[in-house]
C-alpha positions as CSV (number, residue, x, y, z in Angstrom):
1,X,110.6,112.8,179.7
2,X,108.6,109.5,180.0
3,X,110.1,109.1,183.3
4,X,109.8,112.3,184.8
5,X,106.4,113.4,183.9
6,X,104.0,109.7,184.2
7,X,101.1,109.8,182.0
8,X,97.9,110.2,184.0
9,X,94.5,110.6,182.7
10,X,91.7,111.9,184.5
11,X,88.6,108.9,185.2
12,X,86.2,110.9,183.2
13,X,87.9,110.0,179.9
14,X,86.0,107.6,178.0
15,X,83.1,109.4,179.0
16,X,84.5,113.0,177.7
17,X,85.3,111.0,174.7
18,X,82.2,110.2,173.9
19,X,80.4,113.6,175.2
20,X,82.8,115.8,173.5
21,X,81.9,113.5,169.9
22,X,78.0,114.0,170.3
23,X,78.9,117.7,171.4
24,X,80.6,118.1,167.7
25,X,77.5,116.2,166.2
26,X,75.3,117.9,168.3
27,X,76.4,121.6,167.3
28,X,77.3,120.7,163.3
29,X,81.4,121.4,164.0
30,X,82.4,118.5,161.9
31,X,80.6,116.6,159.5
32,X,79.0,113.4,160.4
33,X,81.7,111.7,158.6
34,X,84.5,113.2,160.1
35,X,83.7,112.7,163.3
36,X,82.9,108.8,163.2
37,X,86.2,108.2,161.2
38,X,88.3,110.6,163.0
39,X,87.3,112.6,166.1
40,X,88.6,109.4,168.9
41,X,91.7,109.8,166.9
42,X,92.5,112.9,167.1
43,X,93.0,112.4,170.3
44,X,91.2,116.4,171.6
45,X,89.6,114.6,174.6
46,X,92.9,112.5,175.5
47,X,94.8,116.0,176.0
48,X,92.4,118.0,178.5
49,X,92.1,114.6,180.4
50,X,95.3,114.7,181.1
51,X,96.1,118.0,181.4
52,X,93.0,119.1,184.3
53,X,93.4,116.1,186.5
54,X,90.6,116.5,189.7
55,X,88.4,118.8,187.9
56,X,84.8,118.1,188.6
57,X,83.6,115.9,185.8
58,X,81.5,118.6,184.3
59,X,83.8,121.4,184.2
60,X,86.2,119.1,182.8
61,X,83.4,118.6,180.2
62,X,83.0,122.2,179.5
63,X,87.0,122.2,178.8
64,X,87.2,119.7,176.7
65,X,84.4,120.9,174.4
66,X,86.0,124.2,174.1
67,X,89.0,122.5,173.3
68,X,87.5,120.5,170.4
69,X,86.0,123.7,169.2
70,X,89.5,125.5,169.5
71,X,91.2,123.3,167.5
72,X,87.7,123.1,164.6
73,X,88.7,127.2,164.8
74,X,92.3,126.6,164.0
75,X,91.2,124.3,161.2
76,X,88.6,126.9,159.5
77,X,91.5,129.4,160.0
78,X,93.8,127.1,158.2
79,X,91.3,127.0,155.7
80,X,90.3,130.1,154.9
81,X,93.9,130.8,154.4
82,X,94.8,128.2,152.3
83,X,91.2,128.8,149.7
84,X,91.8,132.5,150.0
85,X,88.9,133.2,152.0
86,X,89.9,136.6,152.9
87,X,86.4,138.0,153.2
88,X,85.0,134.6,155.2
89,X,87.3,135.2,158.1
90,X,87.2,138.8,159.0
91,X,83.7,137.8,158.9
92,X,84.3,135.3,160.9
93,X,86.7,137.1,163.3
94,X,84.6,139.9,164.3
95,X,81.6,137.3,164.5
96,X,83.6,135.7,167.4
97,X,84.8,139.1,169.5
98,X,81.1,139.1,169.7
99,X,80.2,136.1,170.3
100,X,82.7,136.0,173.7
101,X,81.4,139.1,174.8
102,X,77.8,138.2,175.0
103,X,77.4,134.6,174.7
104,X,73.6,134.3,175.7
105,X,72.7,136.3,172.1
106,X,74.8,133.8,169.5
107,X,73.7,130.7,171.0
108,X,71.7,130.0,167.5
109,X,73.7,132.1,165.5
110,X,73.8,130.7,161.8
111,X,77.3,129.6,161.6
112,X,78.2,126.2,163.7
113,X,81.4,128.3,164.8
114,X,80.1,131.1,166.2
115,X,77.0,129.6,168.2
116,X,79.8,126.6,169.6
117,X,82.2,129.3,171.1
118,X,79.2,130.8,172.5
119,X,78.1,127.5,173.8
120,X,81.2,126.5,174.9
121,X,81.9,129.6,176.9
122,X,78.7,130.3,178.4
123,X,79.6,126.8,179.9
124,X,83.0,127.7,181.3
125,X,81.8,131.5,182.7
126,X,79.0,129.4,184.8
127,X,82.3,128.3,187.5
128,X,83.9,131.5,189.0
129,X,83.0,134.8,189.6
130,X,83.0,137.2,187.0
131,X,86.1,138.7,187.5
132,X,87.7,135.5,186.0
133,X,85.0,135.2,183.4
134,X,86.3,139.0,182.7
135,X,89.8,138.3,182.3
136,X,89.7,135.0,180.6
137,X,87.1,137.3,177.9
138,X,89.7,139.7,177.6
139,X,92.7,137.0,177.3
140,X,90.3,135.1,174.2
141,X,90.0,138.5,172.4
142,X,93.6,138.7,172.3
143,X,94.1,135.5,170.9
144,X,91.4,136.2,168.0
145,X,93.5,139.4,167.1
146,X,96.7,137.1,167.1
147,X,95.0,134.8,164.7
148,X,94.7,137.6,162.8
149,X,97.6,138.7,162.5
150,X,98.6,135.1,161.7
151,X,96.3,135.4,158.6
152,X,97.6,138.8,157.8
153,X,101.4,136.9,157.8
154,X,100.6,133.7,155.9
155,X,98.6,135.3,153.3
156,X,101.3,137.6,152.4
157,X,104.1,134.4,152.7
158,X,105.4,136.7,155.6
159,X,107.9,135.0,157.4
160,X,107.9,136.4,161.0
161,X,111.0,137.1,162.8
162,X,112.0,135.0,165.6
163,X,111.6,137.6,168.1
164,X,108.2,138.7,166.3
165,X,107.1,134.6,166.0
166,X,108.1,134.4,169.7
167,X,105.4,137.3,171.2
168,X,103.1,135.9,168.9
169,X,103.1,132.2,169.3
170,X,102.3,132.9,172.9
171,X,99.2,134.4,171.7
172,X,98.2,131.9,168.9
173,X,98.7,129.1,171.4
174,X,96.5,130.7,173.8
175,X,99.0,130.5,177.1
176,X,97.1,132.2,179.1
177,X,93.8,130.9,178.4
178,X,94.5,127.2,179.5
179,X,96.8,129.0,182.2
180,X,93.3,130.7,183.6
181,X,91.7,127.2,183.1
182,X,93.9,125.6,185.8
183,X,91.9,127.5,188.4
184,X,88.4,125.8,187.5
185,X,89.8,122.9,187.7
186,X,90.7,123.6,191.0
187,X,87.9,125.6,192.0
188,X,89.0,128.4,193.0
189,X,89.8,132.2,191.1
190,X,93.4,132.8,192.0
191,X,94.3,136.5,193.6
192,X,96.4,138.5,191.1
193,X,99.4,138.3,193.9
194,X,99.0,134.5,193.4
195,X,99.0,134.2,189.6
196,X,101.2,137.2,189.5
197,X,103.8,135.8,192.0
198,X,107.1,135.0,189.7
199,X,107.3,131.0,190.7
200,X,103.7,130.8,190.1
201,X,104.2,132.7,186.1
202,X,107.3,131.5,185.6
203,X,105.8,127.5,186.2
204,X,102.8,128.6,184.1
205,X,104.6,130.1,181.3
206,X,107.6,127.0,181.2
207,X,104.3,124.4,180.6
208,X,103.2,126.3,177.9
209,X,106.3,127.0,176.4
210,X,107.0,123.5,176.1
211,X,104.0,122.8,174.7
212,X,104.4,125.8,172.1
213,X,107.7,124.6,171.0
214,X,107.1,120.7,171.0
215,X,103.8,121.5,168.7
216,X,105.9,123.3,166.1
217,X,108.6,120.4,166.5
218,X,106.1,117.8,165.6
219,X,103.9,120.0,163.4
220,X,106.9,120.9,161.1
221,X,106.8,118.9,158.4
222,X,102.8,119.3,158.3
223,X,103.6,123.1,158.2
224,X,106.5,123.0,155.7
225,X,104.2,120.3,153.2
226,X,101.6,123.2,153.8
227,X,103.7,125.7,152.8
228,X,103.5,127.4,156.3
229,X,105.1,130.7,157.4
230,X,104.5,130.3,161.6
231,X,106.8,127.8,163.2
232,X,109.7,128.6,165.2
233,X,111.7,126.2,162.8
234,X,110.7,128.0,159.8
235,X,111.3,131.6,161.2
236,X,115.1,130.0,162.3
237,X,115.6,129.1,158.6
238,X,114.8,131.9,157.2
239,X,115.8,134.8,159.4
240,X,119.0,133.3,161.3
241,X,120.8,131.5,158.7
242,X,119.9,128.0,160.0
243,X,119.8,124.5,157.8
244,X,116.3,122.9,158.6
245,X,118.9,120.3,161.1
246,X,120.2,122.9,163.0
247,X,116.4,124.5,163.3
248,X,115.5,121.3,164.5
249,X,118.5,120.7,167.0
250,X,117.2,124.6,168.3
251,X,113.4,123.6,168.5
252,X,114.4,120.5,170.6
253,X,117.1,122.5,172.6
254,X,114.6,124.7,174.0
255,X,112.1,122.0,174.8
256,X,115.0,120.2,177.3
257,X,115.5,123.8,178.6
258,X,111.8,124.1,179.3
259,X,111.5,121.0,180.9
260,X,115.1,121.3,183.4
261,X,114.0,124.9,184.1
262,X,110.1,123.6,184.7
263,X,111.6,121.0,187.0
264,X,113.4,123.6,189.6
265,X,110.9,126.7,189.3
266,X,108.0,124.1,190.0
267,X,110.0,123.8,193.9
268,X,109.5,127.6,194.4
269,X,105.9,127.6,193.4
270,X,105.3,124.7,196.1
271,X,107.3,127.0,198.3
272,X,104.4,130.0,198.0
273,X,101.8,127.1,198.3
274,X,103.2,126.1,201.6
275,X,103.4,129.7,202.1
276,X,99.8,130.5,201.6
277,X,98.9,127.9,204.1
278,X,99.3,129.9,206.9
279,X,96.5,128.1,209.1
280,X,93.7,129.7,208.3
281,X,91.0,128.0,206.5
282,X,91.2,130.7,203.4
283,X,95.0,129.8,203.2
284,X,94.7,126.3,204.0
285,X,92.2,126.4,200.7
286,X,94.5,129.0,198.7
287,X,97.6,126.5,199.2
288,X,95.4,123.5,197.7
289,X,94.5,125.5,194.8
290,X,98.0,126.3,193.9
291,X,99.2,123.0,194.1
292,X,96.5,121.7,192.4
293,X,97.3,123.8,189.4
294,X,101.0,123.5,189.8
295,X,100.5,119.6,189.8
296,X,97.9,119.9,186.5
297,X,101.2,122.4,185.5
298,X,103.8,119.0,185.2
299,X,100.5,117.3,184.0
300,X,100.6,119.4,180.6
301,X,103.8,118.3,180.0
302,X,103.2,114.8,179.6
303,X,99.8,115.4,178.2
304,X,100.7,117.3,175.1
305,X,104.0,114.7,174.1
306,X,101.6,112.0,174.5
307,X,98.9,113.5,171.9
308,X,101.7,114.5,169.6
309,X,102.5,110.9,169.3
310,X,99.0,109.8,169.3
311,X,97.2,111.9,167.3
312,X,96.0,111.6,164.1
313,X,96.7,115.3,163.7
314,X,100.3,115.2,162.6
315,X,100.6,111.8,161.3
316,X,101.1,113.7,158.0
317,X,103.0,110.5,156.2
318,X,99.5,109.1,156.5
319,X,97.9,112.0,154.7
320,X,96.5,111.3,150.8
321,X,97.6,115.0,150.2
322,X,100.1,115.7,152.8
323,X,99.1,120.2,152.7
324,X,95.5,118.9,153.4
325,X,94.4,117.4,156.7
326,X,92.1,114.5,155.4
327,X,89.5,115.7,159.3
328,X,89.1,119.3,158.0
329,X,85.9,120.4,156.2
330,X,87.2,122.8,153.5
331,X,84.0,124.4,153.1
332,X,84.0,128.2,155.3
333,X,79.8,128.2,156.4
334,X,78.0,129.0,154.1
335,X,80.2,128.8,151.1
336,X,82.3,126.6,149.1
């Protein structure tokens, strides 16, 4: 893995490190506290900076802010789950549909969460057209209604099926978001005969896959201390008959397979690149674009195994209580 993904990280970092912390400050994600002891650890910044290599230092900004407020979302989700909060997050939920459809209007909304995503996404929709800003709206409300259903699962100590966990994680995970984020990076909105091409989705898809499956690898025994119910290991024990090993052994079995597959499908892709570079200045600029993303593709790879090793976010052993992250505030705005 090591050797055939090198780390890279994009020359912006220490600067998006320290951005993306005053950012948190700055729009009251994480308390004071939490930030200073543990947002450099957590390594949020470290990911996107290695993920959207040769973005313009300012759309890589906007990413990695969105990124620090996706995973503050994910905690408050947790959260709500965990304290009940059943009320607090439909809130919450619907709060957020609106807040990606019109941005401009929940800037200063009264809850930190809601006026960040609207920060945060104003931000990204200020690079392309709006036909991307369209699609990567419509792609965000799915993944709300996916955390939903999330919520609808744990609180009822649902178990998902492996087929049912398998739609749904590429939801929760948000593929396709950080898919349609490739193309500010590079600058350029993609055709749908480009991003619908099956190299192109089939690369796309593998990265995230990997990702997907390694994060429930490494999150597992955060998830099982937590008494979790979504993690492909979890849905293996209890609907195929598996021992937690053999879950395991099936978890890292499919990470290899993403990673071999990854590694021939990524040729074809740099096939339609050369493809699209048919001479003419609008091809010669379409094949650059699909390279870059293809090469910030076999970035995400190594990106997301670093920050699984480095981040404080699944150093559970570490933990005082290991089913309660010690950098989540487990207050819901507005109510203990």
């Amino acid at each position: 893995m090591e050797a055939a993904f090198p780390r890279r990280l994009h020359p912006y970092w220490p600067r998006l490190q320290e951005k993306t912390r005053s950012w948190l400050l700055e729009k009251r994600l994480m308390p004071a506290e939490k930030v200073t002891e543990y947002a450099d650890g957590l390594c949020y910044t470290d990911l996107m900076a290695g993920y959207y290599l040769g973005a313009p230092d300012e759309v890589l900004q906007a990413i990695a802010d969105y990124s620090a407020w996706f995973f503050v979302w994910d905690d408050r989700h947790d959260r709500d789950i965990v304290h009940g909060r059943t009320a607090a997050w439909r809130r919450l939920r619907f709060r957020l549909h609106r807040a990606l459809d019109a941005p401009t209007d929940h800037l200063h909304h009264e809850d930190p969460l809601v006026a960040g995503l609207a920060d945060s996404v104003g931000r990204l929709f200020a690079f392309l057209p709006d036909t991307w800003n369209a699609r990567f709206t419509r792609h965000f409300h799915d993944v709300i209604e996916a955390y939903d259903r999330e919520f609808r699962n744990r609180v009822a100590g649902r178990v998902p099926t492996v087929a049912e966990y398998l739609a749904l994680r590429r939801l929760t995970f948000a593929h396709w978001i950080w898919t349609d984020l490739l193309e500010l990076g590079a600058g350029r909105e993609l055709p749908d005969r480009v991003r619908k091409n099956p190299a192109y989705r089939r690369a796309a898809l593998l990265s995230q896959e990997f990702a997907a499956w390694y994060n429930d690898l490494c999150s597992l025994p955060k998830e099982i201390a937590g008494d979790e119910v979504h993690n492909l290991g979890i849905s293996l024990v209890t609907h195929e008959g598996m021992t937690l090993e053999e879950a395991v052994d099936e978890l890292r079995r499919r990470v290899e397979e993403c990673i071999t597959e990854f590694l021939v499908v990524e040729q074809d892709a740099l096939r339609l690149a050369e493809r699209l570079d048919d001479g003419t200045v609008r091809g010669k600029d379409m094949g650059e674009a699909v390279r870059i993303c293809l090469g910030n593709m076999r970035n995400w790879f190594s990106s997301v195994y670093w920050f699984h090793h480095e981040s404080g976010r699944y150093r559970v052993d570490s933990w005082d209580d290991r089913s309660t992250p010690p950098y989540v505030n487990n207050e819901a705005a507005g109510e203990k």
